[in-house]
C-alpha positions as CSV (number, residue, x, y, z in Angstrom):
1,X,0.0,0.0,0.0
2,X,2.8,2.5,1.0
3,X,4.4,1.8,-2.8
4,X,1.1,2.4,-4.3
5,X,0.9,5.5,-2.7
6,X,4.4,6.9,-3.7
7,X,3.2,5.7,-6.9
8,X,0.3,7.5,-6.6
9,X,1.5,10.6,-6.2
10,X,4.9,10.6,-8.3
11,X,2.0,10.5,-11.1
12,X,0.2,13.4,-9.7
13,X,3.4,15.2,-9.3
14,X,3.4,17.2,-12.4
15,X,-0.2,18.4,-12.0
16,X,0.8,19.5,-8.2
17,X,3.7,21.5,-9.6
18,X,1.7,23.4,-11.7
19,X,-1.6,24.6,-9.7
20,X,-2.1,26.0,-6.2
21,X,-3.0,23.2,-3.5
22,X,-3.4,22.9,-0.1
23,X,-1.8,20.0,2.0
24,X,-3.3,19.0,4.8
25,X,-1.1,16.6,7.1
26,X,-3.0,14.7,10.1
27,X,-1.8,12.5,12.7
28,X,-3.4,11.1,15.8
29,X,-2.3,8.7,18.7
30,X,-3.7,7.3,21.3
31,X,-3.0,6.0,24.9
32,X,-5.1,2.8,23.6
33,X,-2.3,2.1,20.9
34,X,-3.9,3.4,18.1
35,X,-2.6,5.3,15.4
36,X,-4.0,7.5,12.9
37,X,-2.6,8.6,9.7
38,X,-4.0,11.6,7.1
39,X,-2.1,13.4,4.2
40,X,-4.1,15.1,2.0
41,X,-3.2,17.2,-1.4
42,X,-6.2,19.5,-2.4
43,X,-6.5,21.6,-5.8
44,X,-9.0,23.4,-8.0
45,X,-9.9,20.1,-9.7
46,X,-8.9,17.1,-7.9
47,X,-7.9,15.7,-4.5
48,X,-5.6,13.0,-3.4
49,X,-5.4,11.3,0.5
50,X,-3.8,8.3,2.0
51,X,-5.3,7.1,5.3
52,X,-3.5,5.0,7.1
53,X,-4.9,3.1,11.0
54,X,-2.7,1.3,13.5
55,X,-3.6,-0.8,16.5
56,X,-2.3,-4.5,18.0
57,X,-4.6,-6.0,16.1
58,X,-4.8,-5.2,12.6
59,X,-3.1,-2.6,10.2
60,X,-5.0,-0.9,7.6
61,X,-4.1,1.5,4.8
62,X,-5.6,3.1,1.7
63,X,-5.4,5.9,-1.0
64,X,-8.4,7.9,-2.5
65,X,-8.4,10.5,-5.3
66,X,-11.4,12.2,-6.8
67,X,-11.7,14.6,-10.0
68,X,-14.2,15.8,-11.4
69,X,-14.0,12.8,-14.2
70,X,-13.5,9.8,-12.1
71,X,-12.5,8.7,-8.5
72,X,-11.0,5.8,-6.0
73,X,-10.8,4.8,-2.8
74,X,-12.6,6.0,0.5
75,X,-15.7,7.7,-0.5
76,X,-19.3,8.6,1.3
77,X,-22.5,8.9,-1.1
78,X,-25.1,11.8,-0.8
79,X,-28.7,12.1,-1.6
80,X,-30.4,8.9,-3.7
81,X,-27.4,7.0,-3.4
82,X,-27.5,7.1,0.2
83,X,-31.2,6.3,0.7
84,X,-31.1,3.5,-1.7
85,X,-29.1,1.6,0.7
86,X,-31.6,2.5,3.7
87,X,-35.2,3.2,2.2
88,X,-38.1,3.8,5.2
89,X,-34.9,4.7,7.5
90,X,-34.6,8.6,7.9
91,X,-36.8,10.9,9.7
92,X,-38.5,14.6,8.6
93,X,-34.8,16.0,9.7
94,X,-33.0,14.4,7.5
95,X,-30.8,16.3,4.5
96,X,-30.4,13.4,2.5
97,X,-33.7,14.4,0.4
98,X,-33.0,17.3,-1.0
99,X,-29.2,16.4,-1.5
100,X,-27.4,16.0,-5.1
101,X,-26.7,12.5,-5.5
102,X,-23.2,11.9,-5.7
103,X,-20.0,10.1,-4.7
104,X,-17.3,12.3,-2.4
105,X,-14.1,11.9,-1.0
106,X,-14.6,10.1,2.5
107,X,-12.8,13.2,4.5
108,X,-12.5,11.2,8.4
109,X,-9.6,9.4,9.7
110,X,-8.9,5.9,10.3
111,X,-10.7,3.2,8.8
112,X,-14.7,3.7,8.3
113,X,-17.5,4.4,5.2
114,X,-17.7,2.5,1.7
115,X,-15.1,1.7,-0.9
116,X,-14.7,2.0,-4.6
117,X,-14.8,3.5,-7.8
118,X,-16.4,5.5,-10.0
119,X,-16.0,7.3,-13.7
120,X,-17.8,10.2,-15.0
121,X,-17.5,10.2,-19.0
122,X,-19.9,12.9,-19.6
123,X,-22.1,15.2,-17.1
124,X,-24.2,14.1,-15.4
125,X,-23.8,10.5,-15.8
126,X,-21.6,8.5,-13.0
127,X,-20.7,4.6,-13.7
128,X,-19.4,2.9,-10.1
129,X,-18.6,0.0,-7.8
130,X,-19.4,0.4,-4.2
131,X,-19.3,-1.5,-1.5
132,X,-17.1,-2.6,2.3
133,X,-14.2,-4.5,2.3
134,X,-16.3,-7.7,3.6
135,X,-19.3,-7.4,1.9
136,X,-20.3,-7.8,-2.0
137,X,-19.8,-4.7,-4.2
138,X,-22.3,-3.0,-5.7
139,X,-21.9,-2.1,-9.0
140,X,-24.3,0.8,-10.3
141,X,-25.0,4.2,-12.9
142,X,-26.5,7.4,-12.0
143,X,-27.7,9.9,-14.2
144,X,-28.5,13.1,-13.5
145,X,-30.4,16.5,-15.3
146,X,-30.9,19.8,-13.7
147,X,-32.6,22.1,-15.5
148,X,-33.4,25.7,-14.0
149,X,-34.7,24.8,-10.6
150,X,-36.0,21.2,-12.0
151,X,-33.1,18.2,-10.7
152,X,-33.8,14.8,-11.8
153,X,-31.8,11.5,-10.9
154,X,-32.1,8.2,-12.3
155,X,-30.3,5.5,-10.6
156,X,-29.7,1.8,-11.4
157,X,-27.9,-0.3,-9.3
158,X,-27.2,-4.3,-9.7
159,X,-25.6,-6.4,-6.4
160,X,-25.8,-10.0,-5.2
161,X,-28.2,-11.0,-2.4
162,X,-26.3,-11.9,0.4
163,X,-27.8,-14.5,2.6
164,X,-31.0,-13.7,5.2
165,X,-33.1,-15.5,7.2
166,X,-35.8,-14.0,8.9
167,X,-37.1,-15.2,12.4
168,X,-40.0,-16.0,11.2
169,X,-38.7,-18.3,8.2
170,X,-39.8,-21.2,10.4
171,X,-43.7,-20.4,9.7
172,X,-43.4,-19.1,6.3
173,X,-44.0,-21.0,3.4
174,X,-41.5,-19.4,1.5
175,X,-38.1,-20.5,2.1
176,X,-35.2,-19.0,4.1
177,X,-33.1,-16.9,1.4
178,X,-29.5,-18.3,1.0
179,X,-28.0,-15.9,-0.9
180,X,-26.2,-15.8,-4.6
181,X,-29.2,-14.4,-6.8
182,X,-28.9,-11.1,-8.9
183,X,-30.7,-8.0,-7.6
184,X,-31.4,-5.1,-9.8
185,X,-33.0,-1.7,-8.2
186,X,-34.3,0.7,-10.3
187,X,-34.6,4.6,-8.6
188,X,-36.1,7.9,-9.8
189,X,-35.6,11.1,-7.7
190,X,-37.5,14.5,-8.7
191,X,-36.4,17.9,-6.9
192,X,-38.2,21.1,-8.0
193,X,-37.1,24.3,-5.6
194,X,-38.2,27.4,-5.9
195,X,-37.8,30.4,-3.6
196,X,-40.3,29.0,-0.5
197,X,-40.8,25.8,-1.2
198,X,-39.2,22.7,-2.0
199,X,-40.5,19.2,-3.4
200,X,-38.6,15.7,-3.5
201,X,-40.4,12.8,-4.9
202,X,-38.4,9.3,-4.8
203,X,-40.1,6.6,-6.9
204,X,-37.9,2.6,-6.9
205,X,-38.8,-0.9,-7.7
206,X,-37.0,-4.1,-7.2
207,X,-36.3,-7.3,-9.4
208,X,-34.4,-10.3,-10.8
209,X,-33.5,-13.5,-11.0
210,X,-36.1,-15.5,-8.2
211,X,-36.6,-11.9,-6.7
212,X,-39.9,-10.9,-6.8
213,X,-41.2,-7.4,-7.4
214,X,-41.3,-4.8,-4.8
215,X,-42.1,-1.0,-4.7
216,X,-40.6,1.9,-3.1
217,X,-42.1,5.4,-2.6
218,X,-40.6,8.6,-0.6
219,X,-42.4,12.0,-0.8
220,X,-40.9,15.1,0.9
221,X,-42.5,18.5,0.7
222,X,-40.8,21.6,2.7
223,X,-41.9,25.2,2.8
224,X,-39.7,27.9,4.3
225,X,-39.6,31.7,4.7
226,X,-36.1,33.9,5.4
227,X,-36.1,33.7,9.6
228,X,-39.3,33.3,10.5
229,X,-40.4,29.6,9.6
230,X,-39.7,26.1,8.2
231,X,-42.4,23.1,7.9
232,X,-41.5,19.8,6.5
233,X,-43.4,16.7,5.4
234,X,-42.3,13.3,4.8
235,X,-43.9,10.1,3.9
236,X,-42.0,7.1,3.0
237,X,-43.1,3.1,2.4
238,X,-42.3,-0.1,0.8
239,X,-44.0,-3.2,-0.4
240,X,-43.1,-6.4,1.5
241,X,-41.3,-7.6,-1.0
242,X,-38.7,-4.5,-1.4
243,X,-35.1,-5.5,-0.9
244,X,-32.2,-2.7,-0.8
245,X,-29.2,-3.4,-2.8
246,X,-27.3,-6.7,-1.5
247,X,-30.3,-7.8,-0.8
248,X,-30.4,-6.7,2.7
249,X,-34.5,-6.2,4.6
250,X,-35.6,-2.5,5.3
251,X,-36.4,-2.2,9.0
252,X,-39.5,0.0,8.3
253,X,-42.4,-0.5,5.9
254,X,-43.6,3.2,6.3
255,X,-42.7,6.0,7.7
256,X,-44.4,9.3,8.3
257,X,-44.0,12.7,10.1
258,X,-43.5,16.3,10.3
259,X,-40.4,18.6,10.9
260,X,-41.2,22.2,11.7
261,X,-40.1,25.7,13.8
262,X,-40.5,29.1,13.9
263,X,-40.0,32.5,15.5
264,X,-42.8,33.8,16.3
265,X,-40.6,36.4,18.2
266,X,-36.9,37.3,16.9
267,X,-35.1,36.3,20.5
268,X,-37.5,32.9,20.5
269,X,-37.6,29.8,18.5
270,X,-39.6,26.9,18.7
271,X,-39.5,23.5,16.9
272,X,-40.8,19.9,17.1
273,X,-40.2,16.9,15.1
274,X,-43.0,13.8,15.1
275,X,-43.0,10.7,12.9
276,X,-44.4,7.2,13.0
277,X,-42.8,4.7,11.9
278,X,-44.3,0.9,11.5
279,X,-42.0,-1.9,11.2
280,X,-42.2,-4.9,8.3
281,X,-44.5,-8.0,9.3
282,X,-41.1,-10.2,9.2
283,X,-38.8,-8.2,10.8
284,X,-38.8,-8.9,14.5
285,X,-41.4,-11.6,14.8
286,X,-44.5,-12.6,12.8
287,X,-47.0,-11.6,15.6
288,X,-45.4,-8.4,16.5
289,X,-45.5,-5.7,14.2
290,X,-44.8,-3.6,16.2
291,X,-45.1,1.1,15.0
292,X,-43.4,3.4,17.0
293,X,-44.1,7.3,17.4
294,X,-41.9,9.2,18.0
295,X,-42.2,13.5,19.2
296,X,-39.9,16.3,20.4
297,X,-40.7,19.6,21.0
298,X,-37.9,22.6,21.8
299,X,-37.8,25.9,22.9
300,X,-35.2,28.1,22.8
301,X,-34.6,31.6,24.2
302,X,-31.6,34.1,22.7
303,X,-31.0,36.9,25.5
304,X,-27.9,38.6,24.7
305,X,-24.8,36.2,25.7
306,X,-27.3,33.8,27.7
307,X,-29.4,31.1,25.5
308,X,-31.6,29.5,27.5
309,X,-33.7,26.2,26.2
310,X,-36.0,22.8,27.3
311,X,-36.9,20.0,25.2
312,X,-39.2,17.2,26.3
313,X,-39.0,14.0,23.6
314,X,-41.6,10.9,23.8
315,X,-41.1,7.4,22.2
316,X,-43.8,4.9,22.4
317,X,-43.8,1.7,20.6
318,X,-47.2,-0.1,20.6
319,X,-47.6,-3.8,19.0
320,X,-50.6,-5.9,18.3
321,X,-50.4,-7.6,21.4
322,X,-52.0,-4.3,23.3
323,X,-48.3,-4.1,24.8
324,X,-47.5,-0.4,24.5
325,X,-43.8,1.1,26.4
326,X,-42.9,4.2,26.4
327,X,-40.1,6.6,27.0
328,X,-40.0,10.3,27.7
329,X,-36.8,12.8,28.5
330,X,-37.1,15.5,29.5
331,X,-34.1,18.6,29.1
332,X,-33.4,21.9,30.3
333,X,-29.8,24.3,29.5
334,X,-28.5,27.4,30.0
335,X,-25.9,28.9,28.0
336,X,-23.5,32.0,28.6
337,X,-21.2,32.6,25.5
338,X,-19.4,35.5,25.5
339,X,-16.0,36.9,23.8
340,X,-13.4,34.1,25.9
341,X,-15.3,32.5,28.1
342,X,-18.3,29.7,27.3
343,X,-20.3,28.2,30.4
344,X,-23.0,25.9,29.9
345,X,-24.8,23.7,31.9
346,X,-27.4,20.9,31.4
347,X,-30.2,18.7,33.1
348,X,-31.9,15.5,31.3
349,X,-34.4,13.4,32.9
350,X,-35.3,9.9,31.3
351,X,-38.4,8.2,32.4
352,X,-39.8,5.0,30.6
353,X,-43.5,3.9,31.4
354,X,-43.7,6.7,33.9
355,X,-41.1,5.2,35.9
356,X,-38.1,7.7,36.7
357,X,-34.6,5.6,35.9
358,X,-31.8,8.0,34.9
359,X,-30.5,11.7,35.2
360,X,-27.6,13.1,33.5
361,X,-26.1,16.6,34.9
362,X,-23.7,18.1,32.4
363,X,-21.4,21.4,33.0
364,X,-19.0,22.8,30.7
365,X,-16.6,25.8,30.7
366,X,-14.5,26.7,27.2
367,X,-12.0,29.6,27.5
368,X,-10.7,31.5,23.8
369,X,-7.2,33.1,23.7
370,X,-5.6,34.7,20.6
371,X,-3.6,30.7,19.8
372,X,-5.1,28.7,22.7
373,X,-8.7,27.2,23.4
374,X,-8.6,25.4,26.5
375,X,-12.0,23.0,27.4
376,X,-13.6,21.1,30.2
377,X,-16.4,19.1,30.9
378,X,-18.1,16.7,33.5
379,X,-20.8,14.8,33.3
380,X,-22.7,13.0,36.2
381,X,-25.2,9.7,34.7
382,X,-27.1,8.7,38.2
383,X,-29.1,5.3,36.9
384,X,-28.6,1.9,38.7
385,X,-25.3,3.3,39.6
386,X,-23.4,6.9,39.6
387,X,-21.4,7.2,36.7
388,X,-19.0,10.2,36.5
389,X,-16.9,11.4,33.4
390,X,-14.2,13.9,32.4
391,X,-13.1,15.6,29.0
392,X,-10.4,17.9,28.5
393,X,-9.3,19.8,25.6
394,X,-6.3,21.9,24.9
395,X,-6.4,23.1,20.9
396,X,-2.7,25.5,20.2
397,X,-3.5,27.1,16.9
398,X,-1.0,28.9,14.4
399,X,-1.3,29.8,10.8
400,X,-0.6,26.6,9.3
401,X,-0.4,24.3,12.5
402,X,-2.8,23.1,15.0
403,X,-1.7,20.9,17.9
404,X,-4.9,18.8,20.1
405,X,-4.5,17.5,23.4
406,X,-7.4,15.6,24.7
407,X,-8.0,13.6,28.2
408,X,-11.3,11.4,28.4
409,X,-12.4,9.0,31.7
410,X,-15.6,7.5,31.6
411,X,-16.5,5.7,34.5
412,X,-13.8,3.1,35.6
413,X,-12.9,2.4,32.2
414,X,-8.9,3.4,31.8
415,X,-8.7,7.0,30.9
416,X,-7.9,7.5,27.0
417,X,-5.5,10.5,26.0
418,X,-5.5,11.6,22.4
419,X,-2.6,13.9,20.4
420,X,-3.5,15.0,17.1
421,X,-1.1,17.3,15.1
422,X,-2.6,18.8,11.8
423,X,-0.1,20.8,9.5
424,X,-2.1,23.5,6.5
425,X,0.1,24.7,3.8
């Protein structure tokens, strides 16, 4: 891997000579034995990384470039491509609706996202592999037109079902899937924007080789004005049938809710969030299909330096058994930010079927200096036991340098101390 980095870059080399970049170079360690690696060569019109992660057990290493024509390595999907692997599984809050569908360079340290490849020949149309180092790749094309405020994304992806079993295989007629047949999904994603409003409709079907047909639908709707307020609606569902690329189950069969707040007053702003969501027939058990509803609602206060806010949140999960739980937090904060100094503190109370179990106290204190931002805070969990932890952070920052040194004890677990260096140039 190293020689197919210096590779790598000896035949970028005379691109980097000739345009202005910016090279990144980050390094973290750990009291745990872990060692983090990130070099990173930016420019107008490509970028090139090499991530590297060390530990006593394994040793891992990789190189990623993008361009606007084609890229490698570690990347992260946006928009369709991400909720073609997870249909039914965001909530109103989500971004990944309204999101371009594309592949980007994976920008965290260490070993984590999805792997592969992907070539552009002409705008708007992306040909790629994808997939985890364990799992099968999926191999795919997206297409994409955007005309005035019109976007519109067709996406066609083809993987292998891996194998699943659900618990209920036992009872069904049909039998448990083993794995090895061909999977095509088939995507359309419409956004039209204009200067209020917003609309994203997601239309999908799957099929193939002893894969019968299933359905996906996603409609999002979102209406906004400067300051003053935002309301969000979202409905998303599948057939039972519906299998996401590799052949894996969704969780949820539909899902529905609203995301909304305004400011009815400039210094206050209120928001809430509710959705139900009811899971698939086969997921958990064939005589529990189980919805749950979810709400939050928030308040928060802006009075010069000091914000002061509550939140109460509710999750109740209902099945057809008449067997209904519930659990409710409840939150309250005060905030005082001012030029060098931060202060906060924080209450949250967790009750589940109106039984009080758990209350986490949280205090915080951040100072600013011209180089230096120093940071502290403890946190007190009181449950079955009393749980006390500590963070520290010292952040030294020069023009192109910036030095982290961070302290964290949870519990009785071994403290864990963190150095990170990151040179800008």
């Amino acid at each position: 891997m190293k020689g197919a980095g210096i590779l790598l870059f000896l035949l970028f080399l005379p691109v980097l000579c000739r345009a202005d970049i910016d090279l990144e170079v980050k390094s973290e360690c750990s009291s745990e034995k872990v060692i983090k690696r990130r070099i990173d060569v930016k420019g107008d019109a490509f970028e090139v990384c090499e991530v590297s992660e060390k530990n006593e057990e394994h040793e891992f290493g990789t190189v990623s470039v993008v361009t606007p024509w084609f890229g490698f390595g570690h990347l992260k999907t946006r928009g369709l491509l991400t909720e073609s692997m997870n249909p039914c599984g965001y909530s109103p809050t989500s971004e990944v609706f309204f999101e371009p569908a594309r592949l980007v360079m994976d920008r965290s340290i260490g070993e984590s996202g999805s792997y592969g490849v992907f070539v552009k020949p002409m705008d708007g149309l992306t040909c790629f592999t994808l997939g985890s180092r364990d799992e099968q790749y999926i191999r795919g094309i997206l297409a994409s037109l955007s005309i005035n405020d019109f976007t519109c994304s067709l996406l066609l992806e083809n993987s292998d079902i891996q194998e699943y079993s659900s618990p209920s295989s036992w009872y069904l007629s049909k039998p448990e899937n083993s794995g090895g047949a061909e999977l095509w999904n088939l995507l359309l994603n419409c956004i039209y924007e204009k200067d209020w409003f917003l609309i994203s409709l997601t239309a999908g079907s799957c099929f193939g080789e002893y894969v019968e047909w299933g359905f996906f639908n996603r409609d999002y709707v979102t209406f906004f004005y400067s300051n003053l307020f935002e309301l969000n609606f979202m409905f998303s569902g599948t057939t039972e049938e519906y299998l996401a690329p590799g052949g894996s189950v969704p969780a949820s069969q539909y899902k529905y809710g609203v995301d909304a707040w305004f400011r009815p007053w400039r210094p206050l702003k209120l928001s809430g969030v509710w959705y139900t969501d009811y899971k698939r027939p086969d997921y958990k058990d064939l005589y529990y299909n189980d919805f749950a509803r979810h709400l939050t609602l928030k308040a928060a206060l802006y009075a010069g330096d000091f914000t002061l806010s509550a939140s109460y949140a509710a999750d109740t999960v209902f099945a057809n058994t008449s067997e209904t739980k519930e659990k409710r937090d409840y939150q309250g904060s005060i905030v005082y930010d001012a030029d060098f100094i931060r202060l906060s503190l924080s209450n949250q109370w967790y009750i589940e079927d109106d039984r009080y179990y758990r209350d986490v106290l949280t205090a915080g204190c951040k100072l600013y200096f011209e180089y230096l931002t120093a940071s502290f805070t403890w946190k007190r969990d009181i449950g079955d036991k009393i749980t006390d932890s500590f963070s520290e952070d010292l952040v030294l920052k020069l023009d192109n340098f910036r030095l982290n040194l961070s302290h964290k004890k949870n519990g009785e677990k071994p403290s864990v101390f963190t150095v990170t260096g990151i040179i800008n140039y």
